[in-house]
N, C-alpha and C positions, 0 to 999 in steps of 0.2 A: 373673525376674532373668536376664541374658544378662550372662556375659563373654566377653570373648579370649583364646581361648590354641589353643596350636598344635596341629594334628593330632600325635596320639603315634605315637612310633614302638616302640614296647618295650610289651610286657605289663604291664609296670609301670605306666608313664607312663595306658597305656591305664585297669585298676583303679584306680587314683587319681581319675580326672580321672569316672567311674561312680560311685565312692564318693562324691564333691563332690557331683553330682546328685541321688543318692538322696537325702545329708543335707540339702540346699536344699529339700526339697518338704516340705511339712505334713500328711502321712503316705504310706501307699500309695499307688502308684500301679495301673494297667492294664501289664502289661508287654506287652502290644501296645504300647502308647503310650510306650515310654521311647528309644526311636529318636526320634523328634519330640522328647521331653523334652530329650533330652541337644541335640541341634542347636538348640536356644534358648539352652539354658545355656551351651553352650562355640562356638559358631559355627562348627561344621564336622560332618559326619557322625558319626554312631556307626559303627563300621567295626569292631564285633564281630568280624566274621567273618575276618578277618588276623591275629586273634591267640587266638580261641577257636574252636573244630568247634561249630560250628551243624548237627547232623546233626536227623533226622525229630525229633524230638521240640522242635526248634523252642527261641523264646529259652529258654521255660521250665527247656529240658532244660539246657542250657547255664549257665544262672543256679544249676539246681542242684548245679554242680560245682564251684561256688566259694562255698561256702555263710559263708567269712570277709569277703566283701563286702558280697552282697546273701539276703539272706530273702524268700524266696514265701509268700504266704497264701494260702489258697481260699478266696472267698464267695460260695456259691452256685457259679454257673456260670463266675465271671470268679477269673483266679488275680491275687493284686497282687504286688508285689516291694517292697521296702524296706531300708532301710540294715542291716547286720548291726553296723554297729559306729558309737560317737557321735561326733559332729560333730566333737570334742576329738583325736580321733585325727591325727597327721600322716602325713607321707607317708614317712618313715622309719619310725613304728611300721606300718603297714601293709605296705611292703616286707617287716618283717622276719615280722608274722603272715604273709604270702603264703609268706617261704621254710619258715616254720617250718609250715605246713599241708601244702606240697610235698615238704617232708620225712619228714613224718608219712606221706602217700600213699604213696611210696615203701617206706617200711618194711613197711606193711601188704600192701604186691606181695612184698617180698621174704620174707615171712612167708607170704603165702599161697603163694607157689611154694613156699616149704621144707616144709612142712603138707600141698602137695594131691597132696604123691608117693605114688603106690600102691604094691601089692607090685611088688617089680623094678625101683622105680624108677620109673617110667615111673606121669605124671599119671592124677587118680584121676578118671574124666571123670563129669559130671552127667546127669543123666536129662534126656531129650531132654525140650523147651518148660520145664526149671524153672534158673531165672538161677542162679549159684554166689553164697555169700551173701558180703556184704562184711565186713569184720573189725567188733569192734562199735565208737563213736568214741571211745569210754574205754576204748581197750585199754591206754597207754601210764597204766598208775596211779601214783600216787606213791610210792614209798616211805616205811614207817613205819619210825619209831627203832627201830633194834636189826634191823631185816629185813634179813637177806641177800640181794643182789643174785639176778634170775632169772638169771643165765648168768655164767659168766666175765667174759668180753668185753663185758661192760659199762662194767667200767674203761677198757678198750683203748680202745673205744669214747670213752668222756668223756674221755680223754687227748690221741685224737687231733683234738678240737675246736680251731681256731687261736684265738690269743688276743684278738683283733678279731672274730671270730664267739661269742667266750664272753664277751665285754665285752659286745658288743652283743644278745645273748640275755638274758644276766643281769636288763639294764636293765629288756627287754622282759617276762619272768617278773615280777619284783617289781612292777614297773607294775599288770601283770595281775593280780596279787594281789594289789594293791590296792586295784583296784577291787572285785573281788570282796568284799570284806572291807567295801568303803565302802557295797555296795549292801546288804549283808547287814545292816550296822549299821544303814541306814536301815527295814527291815524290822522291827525292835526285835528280832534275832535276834542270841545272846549266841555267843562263839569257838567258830571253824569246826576239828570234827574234822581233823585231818591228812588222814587216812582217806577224806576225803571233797572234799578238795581237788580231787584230778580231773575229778570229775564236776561241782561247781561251776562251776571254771575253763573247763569245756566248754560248760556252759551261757548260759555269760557271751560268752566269745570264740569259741567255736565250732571251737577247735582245741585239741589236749589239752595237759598239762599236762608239757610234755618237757624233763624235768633235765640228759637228753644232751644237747643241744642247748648246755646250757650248761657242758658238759663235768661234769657233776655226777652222782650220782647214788644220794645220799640228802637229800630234803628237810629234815631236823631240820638236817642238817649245813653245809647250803646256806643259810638262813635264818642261821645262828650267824656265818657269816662275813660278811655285812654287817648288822649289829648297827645301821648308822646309818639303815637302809631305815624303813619305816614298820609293818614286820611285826614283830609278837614272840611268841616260840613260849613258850607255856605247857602243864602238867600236872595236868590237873583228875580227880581220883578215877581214877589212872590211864591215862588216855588223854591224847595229845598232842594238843594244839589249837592252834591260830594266832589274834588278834587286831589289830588295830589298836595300833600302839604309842602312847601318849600322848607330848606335848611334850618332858618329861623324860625320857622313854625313849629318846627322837630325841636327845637332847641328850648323855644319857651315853652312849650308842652313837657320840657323833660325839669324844668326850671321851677315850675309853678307848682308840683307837688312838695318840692323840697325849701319852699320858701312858707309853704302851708304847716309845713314838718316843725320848721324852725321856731317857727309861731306856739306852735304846744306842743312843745316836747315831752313825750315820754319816757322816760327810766327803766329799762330790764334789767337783768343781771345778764352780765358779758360773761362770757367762756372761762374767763381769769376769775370769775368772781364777785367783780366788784360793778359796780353801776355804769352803764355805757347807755349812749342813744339808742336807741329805739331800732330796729332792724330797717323801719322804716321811715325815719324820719334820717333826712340829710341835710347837712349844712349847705346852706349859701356856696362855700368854696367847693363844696365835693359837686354840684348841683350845674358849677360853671365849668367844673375840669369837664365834666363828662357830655356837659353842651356843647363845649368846644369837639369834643370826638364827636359827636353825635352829626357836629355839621356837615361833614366830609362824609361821611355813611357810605362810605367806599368801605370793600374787603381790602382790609389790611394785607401790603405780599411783602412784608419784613417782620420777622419774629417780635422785633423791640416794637411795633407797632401794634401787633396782637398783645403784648401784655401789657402795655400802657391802656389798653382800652380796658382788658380783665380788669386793671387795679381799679382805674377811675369807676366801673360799675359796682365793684365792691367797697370800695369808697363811699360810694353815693349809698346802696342799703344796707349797709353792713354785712348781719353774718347772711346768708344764704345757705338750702341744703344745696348739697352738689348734686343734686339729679332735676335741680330747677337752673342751673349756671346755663345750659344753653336756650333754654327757652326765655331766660329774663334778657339774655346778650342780645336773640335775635330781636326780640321785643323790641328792644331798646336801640339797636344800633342798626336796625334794618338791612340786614345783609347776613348771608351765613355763617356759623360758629365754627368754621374748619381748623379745628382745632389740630389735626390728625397732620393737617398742612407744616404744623412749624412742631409740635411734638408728638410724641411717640406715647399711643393709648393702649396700653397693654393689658393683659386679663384682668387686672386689679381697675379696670375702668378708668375716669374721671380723676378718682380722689387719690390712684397711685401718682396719676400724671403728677396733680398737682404738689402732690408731697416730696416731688423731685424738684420743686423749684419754691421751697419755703422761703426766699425772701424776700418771693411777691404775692403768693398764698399762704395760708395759716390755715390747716385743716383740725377739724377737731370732731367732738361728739356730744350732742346735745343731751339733755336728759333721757331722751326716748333712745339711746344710740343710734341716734341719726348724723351721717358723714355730712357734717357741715362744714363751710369756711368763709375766710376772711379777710380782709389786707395785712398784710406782714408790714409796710411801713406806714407809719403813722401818716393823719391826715394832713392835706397839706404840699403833700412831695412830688415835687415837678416830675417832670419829662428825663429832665437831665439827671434829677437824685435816683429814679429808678434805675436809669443807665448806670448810674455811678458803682451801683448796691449789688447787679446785677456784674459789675468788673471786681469789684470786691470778692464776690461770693464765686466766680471763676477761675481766680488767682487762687483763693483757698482750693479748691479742689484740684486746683495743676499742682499745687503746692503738696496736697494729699496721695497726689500721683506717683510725684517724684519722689517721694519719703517712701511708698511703699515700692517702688519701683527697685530706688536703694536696696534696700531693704532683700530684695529678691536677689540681686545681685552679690550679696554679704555672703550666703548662703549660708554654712554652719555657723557659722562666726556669729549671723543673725537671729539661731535659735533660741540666745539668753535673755535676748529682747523682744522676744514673745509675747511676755506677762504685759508691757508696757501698753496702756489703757491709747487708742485711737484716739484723736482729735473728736472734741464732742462736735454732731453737727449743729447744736445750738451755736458754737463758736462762730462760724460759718454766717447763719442767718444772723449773729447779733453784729458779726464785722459786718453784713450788708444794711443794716438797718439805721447803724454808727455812719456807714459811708455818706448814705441818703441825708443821713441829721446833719449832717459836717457840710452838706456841698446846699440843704436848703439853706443852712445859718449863713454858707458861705455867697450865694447868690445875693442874699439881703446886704452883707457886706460888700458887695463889688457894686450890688445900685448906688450905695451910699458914695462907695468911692467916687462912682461913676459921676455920683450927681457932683461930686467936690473937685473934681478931675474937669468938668465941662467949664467948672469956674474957675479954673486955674491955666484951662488949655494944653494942661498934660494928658497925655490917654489914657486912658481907664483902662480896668481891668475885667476881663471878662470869663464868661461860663461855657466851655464849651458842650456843643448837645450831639457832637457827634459821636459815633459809636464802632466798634468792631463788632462784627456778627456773633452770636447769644448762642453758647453751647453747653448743654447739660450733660451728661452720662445715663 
């Protein structure tokens, strides 16, 4: 397999585009041979050497300093190398394992300088020909319920994590946790001691299992506050363990903030103006639409299925910046944001996508001009009114086709109607937003009938929730 892509220029770029390679082969390779490998697969050099020390001990040695990429074997006389981490992996999760591995190395320097002071101060030196030993990789343990932190400053520590590196840790941990949890399960192996977390999680990612990181720094506690993740902490004869949350679990976890929301509600000012809920407080109905997705936590493989879950998450916290939409999605619906799957992400990123499909997002810009957005149909609106809104809003644009299409065809004759103003696309998103009001009023109407219809023995009237495949331009 050979693609294109460009010489990296960043350490980053560079791990990535080595991780790609290892995952494409159909096991070990010769790591003599992964210089030739890699120049097949991306069409340019491996150029190791600009952004890792290639010293005597050659790639091997090299490949073993970054053991959250690639894994060496020995067989026999020949060493192999191979992926440390699954194909499933992106290039943000791997960024973030790289800081959080580099983080880790630094602690254990700055641990081993505080540790290797002798008397007076002055370093405690090693016997001549024997190496000083490295910290062990589970040094950084978890904490158990009720354990007091090793140091003070530990807190300090997890306080002074920014809040864009503790969102984006947070993610990366529970991820990690659960996979660990998925492989464990697959094992026919019942909840993972607390206790034993770290060493798992090491075994798994190959980088330890660090609560600083995400400004945290006790486990039970950390697990408690996102209730909607896929982990849930249990008490078995005493000891704390962690398993897999079921459906329902995910479901009342996703439930229980927006019933906490409902209870005191807050007031900002909405994008329009005027007073709207709280970004984060969600009503009871938005709370249960998106429990109901929540349960299935399967990737969606039909477009109308992807945007029913967009709406219900934007539903439930309102406005959202667009460069948190995929991190709040995976969060919440535990499976991948593949957006890329049903539309088209063009250089205008995220907020072009969505500004092509305004009558199930509403983009706009907060005071700081930050690309923000929000449901386009009011709360409330089934399955079926999004379908409806979404037929609505594809009619107008075949309708926009064909007029300009005309129009092409007219040729001279069509130049005096020039001047004449295009359909606004407000038109467009207010017919889709009219459709969805008209088919929820109309669903209430057909229970009603329905109900009057069972007592009569005549049949009722119904909604239907089927759909034609969902095409934009």
């Amino acid at each position: 397999m050979t693609t294109t892509s460009k010489t990296p220029t960043n350490v980053g770029d560079f791990l990535w585009n080595f991780h790609q390679v290892l995952v494409a082969q159909s096991g070990p390779i010769p790591v003599e041979e992964i210089k030739d490998v890699y120049l097949k697969f991306h069409g340019h050099k491996c150029i190791i050497e600009r952004f890792l020390v290639v010293s005597n001990g050659g790639l091997s040695g090299t490949l073993k300093r970054i053991p959250h990429v690639a894994t060496l074997i020995t067989e026999g006389d020949k060493v192999l190398v191979k992926a440390a981490q699954p194909a499933t992996l992106t290039k943000e999760d791997l960024a973030s394992l790289d800081s959080a591995y580099r983080a880790e190395l630094q602690k254990k320097a700055k641990a081993k300088a505080k540790g290797g002071a002798g008397p007076g101060g002055a370093p405690a030196k090693a016997a001549p020909g024997v190496p000083a030993k490295a910290a062990p990789a589970s040094a950084a343990a978890v904490p158990v319920a009720g354990a007091a932190p090793n140091d003070s400053s530990s807190s300090n520590r997890a306080s002074a994590v920014s809040s864009e590196d503790k969102e984006k840790m947070t993610r990366m941990l529970i991820q990690g946790v659960v996979r660990v949890l998925q492989l464990r399960e697959k094992e026919g192996k019942g909840p993972l001691p607390l206790e034993e977390l770290s060493t798992a999680f090491q075994a798994v990612w190959k980088v330890s299992f660090n609560l600083e990181s995400a400004g945290e720094s006790d486990a039970v506690e950390f697990f408690k506050k996102h209730p909607n993740s896929k982990v849930k902490t249990v008490v078995e004869n005493g000891v704390t363990k962690i398993r897999l949350a079921t459906p329902e679990e995910v479901a009342a976890g996703l439930a229980a903030p927006a019933a906490a929301a409902v209870a005191s509600p807050a007031a900002v000012a909405s994008p329009d103006g005027g007073a709207s809920a709280s970004p984060t407080a969600m009503s009871v109905q938005s709370s249960a639409a998106l429990a109901s997705v929540a349960k299935s936590s399967t990737s969606p493989t039909k477009i109308e299925d992807f945007l029913w879950n967009l709406f219900c998450l934007l539903e439930a916290v309102g406005g959202l910046p667009v460069q948190k939409v995929k991190t709040e999605y995976e969060t919440r619906f535990g499976h991948k944001f593949n957006i890329e799957r049903f539309l088209v992400v063009g250089a205008a990123g995220l907020a072009g996508t969505f500004r092509r499909i305004p009558h199930i997002i509403t983009v706009y810009q907060d005071g700081n001009g930050v690309d923000m957005v929000k449901a386009t149909l009011e709360k409330g609106t089934t399955k079926e009114g999004l379908l409806e809104a979404d037929k609505a809003y594809r009619e107008e644009l075949q309708k926009k086709a064909a007029l300009a299409k005309a129009g092409s065809k007219a040729g001279p004759k069509a130049a005096a109607g020039k001047g004449r103003p295009p359909v606004a696309k407000s038109a467009a998103v207010a017919a889709a937003a009219a459709a969805a009001a008209s088919l929820s009023r109309a669903s209430a109407s057909a229970a009603a009938a329905s109900a009057s219809a069972s007592a009569s023995g005549s049949p009722s009237p119904s909604v239907s929730s089927s759909s034609s495949s969902l095409f934009w331009p």
